[in-house]
C-alpha positions in Angstrom: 74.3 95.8 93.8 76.1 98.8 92.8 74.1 101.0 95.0 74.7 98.5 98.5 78.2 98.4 97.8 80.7 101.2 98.4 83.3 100.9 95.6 86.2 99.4 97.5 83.5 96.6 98.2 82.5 96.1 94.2 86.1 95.3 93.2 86.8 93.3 96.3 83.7 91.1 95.6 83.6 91.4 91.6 87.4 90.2 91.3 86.9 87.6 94.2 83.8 86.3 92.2 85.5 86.6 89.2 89.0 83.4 90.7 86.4 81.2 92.6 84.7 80.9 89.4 87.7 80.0 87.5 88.6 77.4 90.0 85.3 76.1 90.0 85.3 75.0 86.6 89.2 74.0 86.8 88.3 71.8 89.6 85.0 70.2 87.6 86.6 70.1 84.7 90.1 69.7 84.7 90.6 67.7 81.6 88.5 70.0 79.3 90.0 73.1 81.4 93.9 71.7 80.6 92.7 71.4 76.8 91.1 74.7 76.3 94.8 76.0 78.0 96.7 74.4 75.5 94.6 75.6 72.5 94.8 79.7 74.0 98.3 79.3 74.7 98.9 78.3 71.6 96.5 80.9 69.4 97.8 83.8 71.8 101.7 83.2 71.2 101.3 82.8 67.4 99.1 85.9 66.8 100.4 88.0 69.5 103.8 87.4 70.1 105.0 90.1 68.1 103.5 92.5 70.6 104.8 91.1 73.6 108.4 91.6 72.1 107.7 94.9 71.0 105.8 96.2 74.2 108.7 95.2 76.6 111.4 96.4 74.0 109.3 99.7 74.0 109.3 99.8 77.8 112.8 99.6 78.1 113.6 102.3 75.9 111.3 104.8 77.9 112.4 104.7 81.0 115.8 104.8 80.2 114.6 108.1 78.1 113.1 109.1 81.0 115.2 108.7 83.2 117.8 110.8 81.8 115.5 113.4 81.0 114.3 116.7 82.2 112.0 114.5 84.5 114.3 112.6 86.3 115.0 114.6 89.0 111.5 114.3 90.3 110.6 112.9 93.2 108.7 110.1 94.2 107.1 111.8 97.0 107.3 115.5 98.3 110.0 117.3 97.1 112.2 117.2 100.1 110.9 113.6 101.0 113.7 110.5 101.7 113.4 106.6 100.9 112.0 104.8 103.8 114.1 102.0 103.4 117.6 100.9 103.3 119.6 100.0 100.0 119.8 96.6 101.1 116.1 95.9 102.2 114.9 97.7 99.0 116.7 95.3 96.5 116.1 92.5 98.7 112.2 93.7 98.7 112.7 93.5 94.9 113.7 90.3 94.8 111.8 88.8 96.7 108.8 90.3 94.9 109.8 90.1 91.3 111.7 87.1 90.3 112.0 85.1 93.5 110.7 81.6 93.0 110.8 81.5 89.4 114.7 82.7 89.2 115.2 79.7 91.3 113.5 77.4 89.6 114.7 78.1 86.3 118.2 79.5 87.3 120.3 76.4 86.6 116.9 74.4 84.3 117.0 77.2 81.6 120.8 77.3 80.2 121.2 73.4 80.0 117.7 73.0 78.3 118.9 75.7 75.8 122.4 73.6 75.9 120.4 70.8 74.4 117.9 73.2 72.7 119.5 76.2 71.2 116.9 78.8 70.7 115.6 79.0 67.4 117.2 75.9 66.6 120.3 77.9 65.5 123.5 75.3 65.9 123.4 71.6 67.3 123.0 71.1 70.5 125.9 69.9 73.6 128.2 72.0 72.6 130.6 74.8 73.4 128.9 77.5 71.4 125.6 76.3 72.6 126.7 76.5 76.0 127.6 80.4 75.3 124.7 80.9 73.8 122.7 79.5 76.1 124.2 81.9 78.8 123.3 84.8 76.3 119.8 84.0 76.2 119.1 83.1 80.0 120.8 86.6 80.8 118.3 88.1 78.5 115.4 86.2 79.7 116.4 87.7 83.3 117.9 91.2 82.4 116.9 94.3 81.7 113.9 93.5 80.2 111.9 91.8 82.5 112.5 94.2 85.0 111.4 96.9 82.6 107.6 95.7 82.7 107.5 95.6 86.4 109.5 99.3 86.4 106.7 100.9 84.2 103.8 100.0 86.3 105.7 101.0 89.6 106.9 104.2 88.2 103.4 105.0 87.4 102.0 104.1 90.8 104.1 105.5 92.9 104.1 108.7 91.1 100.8 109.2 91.7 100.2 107.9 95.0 103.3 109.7 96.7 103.8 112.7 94.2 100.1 113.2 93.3 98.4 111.9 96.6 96.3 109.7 94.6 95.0 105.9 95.2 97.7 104.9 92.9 94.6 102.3 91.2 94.4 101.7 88.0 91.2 103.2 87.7 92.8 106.5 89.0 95.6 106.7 86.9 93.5 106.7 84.1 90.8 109.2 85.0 91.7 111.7 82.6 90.8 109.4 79.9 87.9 108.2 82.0 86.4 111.2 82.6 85.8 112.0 79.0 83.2 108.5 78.9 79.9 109.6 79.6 78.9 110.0 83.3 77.0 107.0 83.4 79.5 104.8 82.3 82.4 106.2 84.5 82.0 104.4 87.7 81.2 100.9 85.9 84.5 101.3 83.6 86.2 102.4 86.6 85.8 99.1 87.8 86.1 97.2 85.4 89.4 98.3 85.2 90.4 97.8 89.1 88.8 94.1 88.5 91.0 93.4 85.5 93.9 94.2 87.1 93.2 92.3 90.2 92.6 89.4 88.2 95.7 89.7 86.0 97.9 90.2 89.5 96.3 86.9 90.8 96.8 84.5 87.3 100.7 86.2 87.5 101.2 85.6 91.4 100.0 82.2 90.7 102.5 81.0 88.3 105.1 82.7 90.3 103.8 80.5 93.2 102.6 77.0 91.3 106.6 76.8 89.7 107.7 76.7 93.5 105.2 74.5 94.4 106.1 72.1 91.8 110.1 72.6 92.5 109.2 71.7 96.3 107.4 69.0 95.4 109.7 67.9 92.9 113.1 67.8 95.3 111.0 66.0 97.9 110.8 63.4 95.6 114.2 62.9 94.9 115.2 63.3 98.4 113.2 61.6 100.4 110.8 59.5 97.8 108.0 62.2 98.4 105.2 61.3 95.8 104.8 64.0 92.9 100.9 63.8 93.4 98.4 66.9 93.8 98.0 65.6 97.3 101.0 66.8 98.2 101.2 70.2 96.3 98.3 71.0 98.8 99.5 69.9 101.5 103.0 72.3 100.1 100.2 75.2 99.5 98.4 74.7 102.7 102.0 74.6 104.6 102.9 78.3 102.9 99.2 79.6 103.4 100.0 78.9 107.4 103.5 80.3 107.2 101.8 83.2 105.1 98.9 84.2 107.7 101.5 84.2 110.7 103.3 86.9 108.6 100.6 88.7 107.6 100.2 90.0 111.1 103.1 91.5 111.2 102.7 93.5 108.2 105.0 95.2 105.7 107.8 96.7 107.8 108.5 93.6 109.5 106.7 90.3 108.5 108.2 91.1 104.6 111.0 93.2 105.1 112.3 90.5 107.7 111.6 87.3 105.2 113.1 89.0 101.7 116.2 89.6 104.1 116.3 86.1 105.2 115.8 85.3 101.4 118.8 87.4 100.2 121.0 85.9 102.7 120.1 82.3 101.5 120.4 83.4 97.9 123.5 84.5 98.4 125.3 82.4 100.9 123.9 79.4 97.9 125.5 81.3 95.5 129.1 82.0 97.2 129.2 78.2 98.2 128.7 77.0 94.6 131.1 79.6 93.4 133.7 78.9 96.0 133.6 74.8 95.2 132.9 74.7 92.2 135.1 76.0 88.8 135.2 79.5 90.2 137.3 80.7 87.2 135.6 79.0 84.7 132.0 80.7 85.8 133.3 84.1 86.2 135.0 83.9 82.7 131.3 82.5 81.7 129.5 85.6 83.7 131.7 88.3 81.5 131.5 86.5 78.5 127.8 85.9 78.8 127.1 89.9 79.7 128.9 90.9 76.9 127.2 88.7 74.5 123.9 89.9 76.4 124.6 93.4 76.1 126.2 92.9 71.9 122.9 91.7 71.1 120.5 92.9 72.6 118.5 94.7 70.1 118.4 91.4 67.8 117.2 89.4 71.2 114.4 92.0 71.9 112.5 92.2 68.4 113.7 88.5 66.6 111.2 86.3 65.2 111.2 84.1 62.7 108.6 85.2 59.6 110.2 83.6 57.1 110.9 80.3 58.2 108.5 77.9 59.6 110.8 76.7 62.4 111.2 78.4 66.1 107.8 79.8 66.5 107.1 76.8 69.5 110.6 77.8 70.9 109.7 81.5 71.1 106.4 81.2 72.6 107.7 78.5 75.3 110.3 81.1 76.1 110.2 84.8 75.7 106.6 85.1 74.8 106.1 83.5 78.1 108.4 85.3 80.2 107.1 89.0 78.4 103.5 87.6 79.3 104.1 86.9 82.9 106.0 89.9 83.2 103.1 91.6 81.8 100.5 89.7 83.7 102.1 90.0 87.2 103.6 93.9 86.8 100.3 95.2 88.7 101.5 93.1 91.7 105.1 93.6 91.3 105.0 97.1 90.1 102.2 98.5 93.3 104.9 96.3 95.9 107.7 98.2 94.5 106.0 101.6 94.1 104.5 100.8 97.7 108.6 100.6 98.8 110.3 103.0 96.7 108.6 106.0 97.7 110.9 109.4 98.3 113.2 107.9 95.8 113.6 110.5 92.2 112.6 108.8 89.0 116.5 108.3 88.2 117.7 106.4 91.6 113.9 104.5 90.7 114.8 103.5 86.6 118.6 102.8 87.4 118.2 101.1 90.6 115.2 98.6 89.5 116.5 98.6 86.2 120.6 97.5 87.0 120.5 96.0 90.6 118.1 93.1 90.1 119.1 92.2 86.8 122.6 91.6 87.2 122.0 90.0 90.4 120.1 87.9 88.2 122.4 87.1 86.0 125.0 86.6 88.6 122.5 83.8 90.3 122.3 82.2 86.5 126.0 82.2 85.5 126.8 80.5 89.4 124.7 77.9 89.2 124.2 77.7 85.0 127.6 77.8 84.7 128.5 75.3 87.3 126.2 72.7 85.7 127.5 73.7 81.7 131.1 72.8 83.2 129.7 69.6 84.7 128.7 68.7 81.4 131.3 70.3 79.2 134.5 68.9 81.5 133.0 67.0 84.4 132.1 63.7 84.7 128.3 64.4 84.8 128.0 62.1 81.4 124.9 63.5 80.9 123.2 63.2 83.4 122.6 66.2 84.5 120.9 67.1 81.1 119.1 64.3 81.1 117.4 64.7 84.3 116.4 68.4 83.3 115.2 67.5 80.0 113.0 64.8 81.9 111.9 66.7 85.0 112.9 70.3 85.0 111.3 70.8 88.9 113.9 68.5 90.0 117.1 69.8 88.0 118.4 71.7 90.7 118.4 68.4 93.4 119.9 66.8 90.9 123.1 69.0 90.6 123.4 69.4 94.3 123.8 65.6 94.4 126.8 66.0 92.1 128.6 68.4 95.1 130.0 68.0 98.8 127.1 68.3 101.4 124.4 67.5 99.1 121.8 67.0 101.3 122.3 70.5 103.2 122.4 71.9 100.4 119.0 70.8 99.2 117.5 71.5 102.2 119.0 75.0 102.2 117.3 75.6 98.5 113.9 74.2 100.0 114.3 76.6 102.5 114.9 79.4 100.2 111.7 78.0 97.7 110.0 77.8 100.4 110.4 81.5 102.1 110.3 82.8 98.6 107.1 81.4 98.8 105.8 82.8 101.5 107.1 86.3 100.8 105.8 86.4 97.2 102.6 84.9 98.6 102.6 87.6 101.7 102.8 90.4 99.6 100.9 89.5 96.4 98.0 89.2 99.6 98.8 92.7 100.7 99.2 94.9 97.9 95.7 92.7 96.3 94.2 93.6 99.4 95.6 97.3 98.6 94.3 97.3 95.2 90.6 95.6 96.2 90.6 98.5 99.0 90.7 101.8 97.0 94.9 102.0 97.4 94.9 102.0 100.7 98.5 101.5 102.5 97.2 99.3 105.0 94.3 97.1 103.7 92.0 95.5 106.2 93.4 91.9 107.2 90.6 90.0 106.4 90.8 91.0 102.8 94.8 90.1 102.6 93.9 86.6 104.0 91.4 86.1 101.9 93.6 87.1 98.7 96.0 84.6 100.0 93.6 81.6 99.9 92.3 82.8 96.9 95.6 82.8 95.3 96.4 79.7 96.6 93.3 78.1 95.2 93.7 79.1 91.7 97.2 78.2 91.8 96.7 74.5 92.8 93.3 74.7 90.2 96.2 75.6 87.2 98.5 73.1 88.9 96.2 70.0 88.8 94.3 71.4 85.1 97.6 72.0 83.0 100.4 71.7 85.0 103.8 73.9 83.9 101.3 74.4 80.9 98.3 75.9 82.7 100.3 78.0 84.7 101.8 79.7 81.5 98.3 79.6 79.9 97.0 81.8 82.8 99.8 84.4 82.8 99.2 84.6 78.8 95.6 85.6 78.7 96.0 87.4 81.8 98.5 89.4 80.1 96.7 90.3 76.4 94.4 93.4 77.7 96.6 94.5 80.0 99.3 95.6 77.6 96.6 98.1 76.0 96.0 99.6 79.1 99.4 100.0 80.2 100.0 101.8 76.7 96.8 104.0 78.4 99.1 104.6 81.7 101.9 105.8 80.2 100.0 108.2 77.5 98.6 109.8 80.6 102.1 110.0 83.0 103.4 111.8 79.7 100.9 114.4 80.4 101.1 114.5 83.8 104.9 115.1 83.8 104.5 117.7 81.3 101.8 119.7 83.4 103.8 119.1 86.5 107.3 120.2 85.1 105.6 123.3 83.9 103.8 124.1 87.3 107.2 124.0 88.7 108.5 126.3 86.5 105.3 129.1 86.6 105.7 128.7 90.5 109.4 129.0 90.7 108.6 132.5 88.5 106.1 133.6 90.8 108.7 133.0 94.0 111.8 134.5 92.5 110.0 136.9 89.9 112.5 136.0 87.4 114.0 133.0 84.7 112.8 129.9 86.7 116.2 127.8 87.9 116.6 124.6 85.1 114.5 126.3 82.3 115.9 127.6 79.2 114.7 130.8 78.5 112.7 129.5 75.2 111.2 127.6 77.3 110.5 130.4 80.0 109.0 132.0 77.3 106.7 129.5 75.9 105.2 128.8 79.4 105.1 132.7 80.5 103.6 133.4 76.7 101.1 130.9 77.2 100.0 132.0 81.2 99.5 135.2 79.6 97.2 134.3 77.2 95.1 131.7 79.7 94.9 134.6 81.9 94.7 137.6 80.0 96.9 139.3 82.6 97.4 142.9 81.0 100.2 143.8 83.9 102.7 142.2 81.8 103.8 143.6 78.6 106.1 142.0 76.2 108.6 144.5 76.7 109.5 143.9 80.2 108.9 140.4 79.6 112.2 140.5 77.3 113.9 142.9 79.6 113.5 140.1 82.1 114.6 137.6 79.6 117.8 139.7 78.9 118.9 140.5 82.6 118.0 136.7 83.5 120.6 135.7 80.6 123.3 138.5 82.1 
């Protein structure tokens, strides 16, 4: 098969193989499918949850390095290159791709459950100080972090698709370690490594898309009496698969670029409305507070867990294991979309932008809307309500607070709206850049292979859907995300020694132009690189002498 199929074709059809299998036997066998979710995602979080907290901690601490390193004035592109889009339709672009759906569906959910629930069980529940704390930890959940593990893969991409001219694959970013397998086995790992990654883009895109399905689903029912049934999360999918085609013929610059603005102008006309009628002070006192706290303990948040007492482990892995997992499991997606749309931007404007802009919109969407629901409870006259319906149905929480506000009805059908085109957009370019990745990197796949991902996506989606429910879909993100961390740890070892090579190629050219110190080395570091070309080369024109000649006129 190997030998009939170029290799664009293997990865399409091994990884396409590889989902209408799973859904096969989710659709059989649902019950035993669901049962077999609940036992991994169990196993996984208890044996592995240490290194999901440690990877993502570890991520954020490079690129910050990085950034502010010798390296972050390089480019994401040719030297002299600019970004190709606009400040705005970048971060909305981010948005749309990385936290869409599931910031709205767990925006206002996740601090009341943790209101009820503190994490780790720390203080009683429905109470002032686990109202702040529950702030403290949805920030986290949405912050920095997260971000960080769809930065890393996106950094890495586009660095060597725009700055290297490269595929930007998987399977090309790791060649130097690849080439060192024996001949034989190159093409076949290779491959296996474009299929894995396809495979963990498609079980992450598929959460991100079943937790809107569910939400849809779930304030149809409250409006209009809507049954919660699987018949009608297909009908929800088939809907977005529709919406989804029409926009794939438009492509990238428009069919995306046009729905992530439409998206950001939802988001945030939603947000200004709450904020404006609701207890405006009180959730900007709540957004300050709860960014402090964020930022105060941050390190504790990153690397806690509970070894010594048998009590938060089931917390921890419902939570932040999950959220590092999915992070993990959908940065191929994420990270290729925003690589794909940051390109001509340095590595600093690339770490600072993804890393600061997104997150504290982020946090600004949780403390509106979290914070308008904590007061409800705290001072209103919700009476509990509120908590109760999110304890009992968390895909209906956010109907359920609209109803407690003037134009409740617009403003569900807004929020639908906003679900719904998230939706689409996620679903539009999760297609696109799986296409890209099943098509050797290419910047514009072929359509058929983008529709095909879309269905595809879809299918697996409603297969975890109808198998585990808000279960399945985290089981599929968790065991999508346990190999992938080891070969991200593979990606970065290798951009290390890429930007090492390429800083020092800048330096031995700008030598060779100027014939003198090169401009942003230290002359130690002149001299290491110039000691070493002379040795590699054997270059007998230059003698020591003139080379510290040079040296001392450079430093005059």
């Amino acid at each position: 098969m190997s030998n009939l199929l170029s290799r664009s074709q293997r990865v399409y059809v091994g990884s396409a193989l590889v989902i209408v299998a799973l859904v096969i036997v989710g659709a059989s066998m649902p019950e035993a499918f669901g049962n077999f979710a609940n036992a991994a995602l169990e196993r996984v979080s208890h044996y592995f949850g240490w290194l999901y907290l440690l990877s993502v901690f570890g991520f954020v601490i490079f690129l910050v390095g990085l950034a502010f390193s010798r390296y972050g004035k390089i480019r994401l592109g040719d030297p002299y290159s600019e970004p190709e889009y606009s400040f705005f339709s970048w971060v909305s672009m981010l948005l749309a791709a990385g936290f869409g759906v599931g910031l709205v569906f767990y925006g206002l959910a996740e601090p009341v459950l943790h209101y009820l629930h503190p994490p780790y069980n720390d203080m009683p529940g429905e109470t002032a100080e686990s109202a702040r704390y529950a702030i403290q930890y949805s920030f986290f959940h949405w912050g920095v972090s997260q971000w960080a593990g769809f930065s890393i893969v996106g950094l890495i991409i586009a660095y060597f698709q725009f700055r290297k001219k490269s595929s930007g694959l998987v399977s090309t970013v790791l060649e130097p370690m690849t080439n060192k397998l024996p001949k034989a086995a190159r093409q076949p790992t290779s491959d296996a490594l474009n299929i894995f990654a396809v495979v963990a883009t498609v079980m992450g895109v598929a959460t991100s898309l079943g937790l809107g399905v569910l939400q849809i689903n779930g304030g149809l029912n409250q409006m209009f009496g809507v049954p919660d049934s699987t018949m009608w999360k297909f009908i929800i999918l088939g809907v977005m698969c529709a919406c989804y085609t029409m926009s794939s013929y438009s492509g990238l610059d428009k069919g995306i670029q046009y729905l992530s603005n439409i998206n950001m102008a939802l988001c945030l006309g939603l947000m200004g409305w709450v904020l404006c009628t609701g207890p405006t002070i009180f959730i900007l006192n709540t957004i300050v507070v709860g960014v402090g706290d964020y930022i105060e303990n941050f390190i504790a948040m990153s690397l806690r867990m509970n070894p010594f007492e048998d009590t938060g482990e089931n917390w921890i892995s419902t939570w932040t294991v999950f959220y590092w997992a999915w992070v993990i499991a959908w940065s191929p997606f994420v990270g290729t979309f925003v690589a794909r749309i940051s390109k001509g931007r340095t590595i600093r404007e690339y770490v600072m932008g993804v890393l600061i802009v997104p997150p504290l919109l982020a946090c600004g969407f949780i403390g509106v809307f979290g914070g308008a629901a904590l007061h409800m409870e705290l001072f209103g006259d919700a009476g509990g309500t509120l908590t109760s319906a999110v304890d009992d149905n968390i895909t209906s929480a956010l109907f359920t607070f609209f109803e407690m506000m003037p134009f409740t009805n617009v403003l569900s059908i807004l929020a639908m709206c906003l679900i719904f085109v998230f939706l689409v957009t996620s679903a539009d370019s999760a297609s696109y850049i799986v296409a890209q990745m099943t098509d050797e990197g290419s910047l514009e796949p072929p359509l058929y292979k983008r529709l095909s991902w879309g269905l595809l996506i879809s299918a697996i989606c409603l297969t975890l859907i109808v198998a585990g429910g808000l279960k399945g879909l985290q089981t599929g993100s968790l065991l999508a995300a346990l190999p992938f961390v080891f070969i991200l740890y593979c990606m970065i070892f290798v951009l290390c020694g890429e930007l090492r090579a390429d800083r020092r190629q800048m330096l031995l050219d700008l030598h060779q132009k100027y014939e003198s110190k090169p401009v942003g080395a230290d002359a130690f570091e002149a001299r290491d690189i110039f000691h070493n070309k002379w040795e590699d080369d054997d270059d007998d024109d230059f003698e020591d002498a003139d080379y510290e000649g040079t040296r001392a006129s450079s430093r005059g």
